[in-house]
C-alpha positions in Angstrom: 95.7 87.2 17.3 96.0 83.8 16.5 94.9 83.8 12.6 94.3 80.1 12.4 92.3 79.3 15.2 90.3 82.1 14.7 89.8 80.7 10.8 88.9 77.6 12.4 86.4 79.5 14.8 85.1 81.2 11.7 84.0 78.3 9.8 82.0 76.7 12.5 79.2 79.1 10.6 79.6 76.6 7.8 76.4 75.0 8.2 77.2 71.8 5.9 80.6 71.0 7.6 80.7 73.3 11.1 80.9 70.2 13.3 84.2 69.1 11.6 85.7 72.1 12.8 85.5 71.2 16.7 88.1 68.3 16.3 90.5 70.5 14.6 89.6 73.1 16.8 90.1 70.6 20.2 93.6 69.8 18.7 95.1 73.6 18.4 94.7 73.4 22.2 94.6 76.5 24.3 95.4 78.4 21.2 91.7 78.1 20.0 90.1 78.4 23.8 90.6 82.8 23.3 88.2 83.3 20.0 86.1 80.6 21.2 85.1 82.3 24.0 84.6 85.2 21.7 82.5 83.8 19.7 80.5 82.2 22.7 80.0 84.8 24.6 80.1 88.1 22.6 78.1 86.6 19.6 74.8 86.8 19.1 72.6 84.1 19.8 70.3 83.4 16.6 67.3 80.8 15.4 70.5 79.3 13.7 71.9 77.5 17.2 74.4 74.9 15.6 77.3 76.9 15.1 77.5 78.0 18.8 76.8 74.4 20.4 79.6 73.2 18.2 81.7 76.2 20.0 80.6 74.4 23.2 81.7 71.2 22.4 84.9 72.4 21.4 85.4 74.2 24.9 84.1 70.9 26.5 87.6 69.1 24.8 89.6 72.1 25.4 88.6 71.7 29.2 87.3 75.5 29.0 85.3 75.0 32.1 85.7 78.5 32.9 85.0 79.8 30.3 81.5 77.3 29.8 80.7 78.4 33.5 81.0 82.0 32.2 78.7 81.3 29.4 76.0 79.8 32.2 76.2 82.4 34.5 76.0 85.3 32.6 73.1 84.2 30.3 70.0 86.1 29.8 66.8 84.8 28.0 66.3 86.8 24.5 62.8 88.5 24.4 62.2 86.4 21.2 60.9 83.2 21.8 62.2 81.3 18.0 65.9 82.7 19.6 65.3 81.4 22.8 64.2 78.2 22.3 67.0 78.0 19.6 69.6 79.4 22.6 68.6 76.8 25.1 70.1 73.7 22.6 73.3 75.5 23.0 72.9 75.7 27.1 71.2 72.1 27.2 75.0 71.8 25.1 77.0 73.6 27.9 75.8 71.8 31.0 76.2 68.2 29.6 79.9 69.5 29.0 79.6 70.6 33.1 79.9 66.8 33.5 83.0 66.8 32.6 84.6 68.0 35.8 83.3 66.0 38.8 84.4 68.1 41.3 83.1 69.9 44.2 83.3 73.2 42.7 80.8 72.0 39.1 78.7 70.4 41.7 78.3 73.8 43.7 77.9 75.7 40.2 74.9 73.3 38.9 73.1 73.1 42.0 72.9 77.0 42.2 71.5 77.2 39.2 69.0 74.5 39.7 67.4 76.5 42.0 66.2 78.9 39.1 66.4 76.8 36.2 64.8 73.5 34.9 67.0 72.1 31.7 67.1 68.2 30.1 70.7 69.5 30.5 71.0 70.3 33.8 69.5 67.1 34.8 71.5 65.0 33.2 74.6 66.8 34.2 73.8 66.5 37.7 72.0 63.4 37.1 76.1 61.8 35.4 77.5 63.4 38.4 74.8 61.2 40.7 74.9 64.4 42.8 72.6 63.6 45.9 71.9 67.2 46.8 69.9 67.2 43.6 67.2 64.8 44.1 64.9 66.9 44.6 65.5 68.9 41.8 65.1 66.0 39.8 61.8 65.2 41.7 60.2 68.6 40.2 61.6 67.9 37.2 59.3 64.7 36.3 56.8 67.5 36.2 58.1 69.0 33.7 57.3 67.5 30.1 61.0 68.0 28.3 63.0 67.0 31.6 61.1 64.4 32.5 63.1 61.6 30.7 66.1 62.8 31.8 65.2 63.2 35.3 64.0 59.5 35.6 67.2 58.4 34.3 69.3 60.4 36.8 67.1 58.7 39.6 68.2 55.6 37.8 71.6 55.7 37.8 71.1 57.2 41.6 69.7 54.4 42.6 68.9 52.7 46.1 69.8 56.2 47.8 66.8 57.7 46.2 64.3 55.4 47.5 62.7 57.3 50.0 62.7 60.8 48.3 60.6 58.6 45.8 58.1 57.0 48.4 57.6 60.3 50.1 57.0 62.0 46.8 54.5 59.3 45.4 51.9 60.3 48.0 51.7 64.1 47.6 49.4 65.7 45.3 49.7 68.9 44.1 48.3 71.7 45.0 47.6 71.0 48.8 43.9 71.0 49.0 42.7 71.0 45.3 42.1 68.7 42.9 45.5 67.4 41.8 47.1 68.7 39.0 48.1 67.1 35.7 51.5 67.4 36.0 51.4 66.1 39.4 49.8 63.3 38.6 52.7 62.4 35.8 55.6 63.1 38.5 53.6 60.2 40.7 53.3 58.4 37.9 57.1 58.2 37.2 58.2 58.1 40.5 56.4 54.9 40.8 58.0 53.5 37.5 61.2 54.6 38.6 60.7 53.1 42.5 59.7 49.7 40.2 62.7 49.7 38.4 64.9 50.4 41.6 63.4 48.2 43.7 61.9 48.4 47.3 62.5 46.5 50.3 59.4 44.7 52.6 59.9 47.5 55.2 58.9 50.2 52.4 55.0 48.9 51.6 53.4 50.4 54.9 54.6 54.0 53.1 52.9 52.3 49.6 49.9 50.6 50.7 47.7 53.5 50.7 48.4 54.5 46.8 46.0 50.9 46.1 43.1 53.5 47.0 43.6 56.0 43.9 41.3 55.5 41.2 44.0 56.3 38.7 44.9 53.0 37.0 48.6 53.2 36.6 49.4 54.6 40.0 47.0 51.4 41.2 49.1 48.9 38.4 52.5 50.3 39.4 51.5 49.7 43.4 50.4 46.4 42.6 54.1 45.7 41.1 55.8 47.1 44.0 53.4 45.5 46.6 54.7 42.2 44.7 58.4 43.0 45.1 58.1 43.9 48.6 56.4 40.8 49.2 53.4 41.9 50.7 51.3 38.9 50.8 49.3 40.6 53.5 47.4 42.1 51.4 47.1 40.3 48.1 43.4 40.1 48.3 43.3 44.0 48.2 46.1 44.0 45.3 43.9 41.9 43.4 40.8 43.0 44.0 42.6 46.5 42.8 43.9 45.5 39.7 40.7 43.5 38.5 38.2 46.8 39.2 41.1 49.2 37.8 41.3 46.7 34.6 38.0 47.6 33.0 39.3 51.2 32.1 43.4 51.2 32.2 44.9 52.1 28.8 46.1 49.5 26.9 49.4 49.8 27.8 49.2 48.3 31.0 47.2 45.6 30.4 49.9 43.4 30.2 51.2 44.7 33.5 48.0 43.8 35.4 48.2 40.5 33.7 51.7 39.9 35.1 50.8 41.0 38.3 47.6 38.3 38.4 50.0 35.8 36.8 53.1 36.1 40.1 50.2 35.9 42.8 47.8 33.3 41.2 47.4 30.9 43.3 45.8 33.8 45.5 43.8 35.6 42.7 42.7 32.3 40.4 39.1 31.5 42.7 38.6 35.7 42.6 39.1 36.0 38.5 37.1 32.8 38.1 34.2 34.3 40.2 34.7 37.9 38.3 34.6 35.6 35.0 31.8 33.9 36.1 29.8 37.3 37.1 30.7 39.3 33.9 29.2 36.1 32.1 25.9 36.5 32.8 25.2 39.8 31.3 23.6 39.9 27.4 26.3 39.2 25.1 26.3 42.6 23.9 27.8 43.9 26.9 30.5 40.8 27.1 31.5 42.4 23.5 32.7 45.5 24.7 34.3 44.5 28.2 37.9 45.0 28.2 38.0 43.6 31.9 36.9 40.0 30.7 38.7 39.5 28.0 42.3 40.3 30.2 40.3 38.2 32.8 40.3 35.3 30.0 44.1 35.9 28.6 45.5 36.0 32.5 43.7 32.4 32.6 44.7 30.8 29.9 48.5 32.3 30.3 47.9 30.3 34.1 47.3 27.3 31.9 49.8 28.0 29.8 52.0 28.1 32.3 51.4 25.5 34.2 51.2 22.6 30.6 54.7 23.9 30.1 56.3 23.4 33.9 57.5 20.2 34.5 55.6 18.5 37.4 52.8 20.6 37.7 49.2 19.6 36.9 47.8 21.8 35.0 44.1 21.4 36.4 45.3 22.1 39.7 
C-alpha cells in the first residue's frame, strides 16, 4: 500500500482544502490511480458530493479512463433522493472527464448510455466530442429543463450538420394527437433559436413556412428571423402580417426581435404598420394606453426614421 497517496486520497474529505489535493494527487501519477478508485468506487456516496468529484477530477489527470468508465457503468441510483441528487454532481463530474479521450471506444461508451440516461454531463461530453450519432439525444434533451442549456450548446458547436434534425424536429408536437405539451413546446422553441443562430439556407424555408401559422409568439418571432435569413421575400406580407398580430401579446423579451425583423424588411412592411397605426388610433384613448402592439408599432417607426436621418444619401421621408 502506497501510504502517501493514500494520505493524499484521505484528505480530499477536508472540506476547506479537498480540491488542493487533486493536483498533488495528478502529480504522484499511477501511484494515486489504485486508492482513488477505492475511494470512488467502494465509498459511499453521501449529501456531502465534493470530496468524490474531486476524486474524479483527479482520475480525469491521471488518464483513469477505465477506471471513470467503471464508475459509470456500474452506478446505481440511491433510494434517497438528498444522496442522489448529491451523487449525480459527481457523474455530471465523470462524463465531462469522458471528453477527454476522443476515441471511438468513449464515443461507443457515452452513446450506450444515452440511451437510458439524460445528464448536463452527458451532453456536453458528447456534445465536446461533436459526436453526430448523438443528435438526437441532444434533441430530447432540450426537453429537459437541467440539459437543456447544454444541449443547445452541443448543437452549436455541431453546427451546419445539424440542420435538418433541427427543421424536422421544429414541426412535431408532442404527444401525437393531443394538445402539445409544455416541454415540447420549449424543445421547439430552442430548436428554432439554435436553427437562428446556425443559420439556414433558401432551400430550407418550404420545411419552415408552415411554423408562421402557430399562435405561440416565439415560435412565430423565431420563424420570422429565419424566413429573413433564408431570404424569403415570397412571403413577407405573411411574415409581417405574423409578427404585427403575434406583437400585441409576446413577452417582452422579444419585442425587440419583432422590431428587428420589421426594421430588415421595411420597405415591404412600412404602408402595413402605418395602416395598423392608423387603425389602432381610432379607438378611445383608454384602450391606446394599454396596447403593447402600438406602442412597438410606433418605436419600429421611428427606429425607420432613425435610420434612415443617419444613412448617408437617403431621404428620410422616403
Amino acid at each position: 500500500m502506497d501510504e502517501e497517496a493514500e494520505k493524499l486520497v484521505a484528505a480530499l474529505n477536508r472540506l476547506i482544502d479537498g480540491e488542493t489535493v487533486v493536483p498533488a494527487l495528478v502529480a504522484l501519477g499511477e501511484r494515486a490511480i489504485p486508492p482513488l478508485r477505492r475511494f470512488l468506487l467502494e465509498g459511499r456516496p453521501s449529501t456531502v458530493y465534493q470530496p468524490r468529484r474531486w476524486a474524479v477530477q483527479a482520475l480525469g489527470g491521471l488518464g483513469a479512463r477505465e477506471v471513470l468508465m467503471e464508475y459509470l457503468a456500474t452506478l446505481e441510483p440511491s433510494a434517497d433522493p438528498q444522496i442522489r441528487f448529491a451523487e449525480e454532481a459527481v457523474e455530471n463530474a465523470a462524463y465531462r472527464q469522458m471528453a477527454r479521450w476522443p476515441s471511438p471506444a468513449t464515443v461507443e461508451f457515452l452513446l450506450e448510455l444515452s440511451q437510458t440516461r439524460m445528464r448536463p454531463g452527458l451532453v456536453e461530453a458528447l456534445g465536446e466530442l461533436r459526436v453526430l450519432e448523438a443528435i438526437p439525444y441532444f434533441d430530447r434533451a432540450l426537453e429537459d429543463d437541467l440539459c437543456r442549456s447544454a444541449a443547445e450548446q452541443a448543437l452549436l458547436a455541431i453546427g451546419p450538420p445539424a440542420r435538418n434534425a433541427l427543421i424536422l424536429s421544429a414541426g412535431v408536437r408532442l404527444p401525437v394527437g393531443h394538445a402539445e405539451s409544455a416541454s415540447s413546446l420549449r424543445r421547439r422553441r430552442s430548436v428554432l433559436r439554435v436553427l437562428t443562430a446556425i443559420g439556414v439556407e433558401p432551400e430550407d424555408w418550404p420545411r419552415l413556412r408552415t411554423l408562421l401559422e402557430e399562435t405561440d409568439a416565439e415560435i412565430v418571432t423565431l420563424t420570422a428571423t429565419l424566413a429573413i435569413q433564408a431570404g424569403a421575400t415570397g412571403d413577407q406580407e405573411t411574415v409581417i402580417e405574423r409578427l404585427i398580430s403575434v406583437s400585441s401579446y409576446a413577452s417582452w423579451f422579444l419585442l425587440e426581435e419583432i422590431t428587428e425583423c420589421l426594421l430588415a424588411w421595411w420597405d415591404a412592411a412600412r404602408l402595413r404598420v402605418e395602416q395598423e397605426i392608423g387603425r389602432r388610433m381610432a379607438v378611445p384613448e383608454f384602450e391606446r394606453v394599454s396596447d403593447q402592439c402600438l406602442r412597438l408599432l410606433w418605436r419600429v417607426t421611428r427606429r425607420a426614421a432613425e435610420i434612415r436621418a443617419s444613412t448617408p444619401g437617403v431621404n428620410p421621408t422616403s
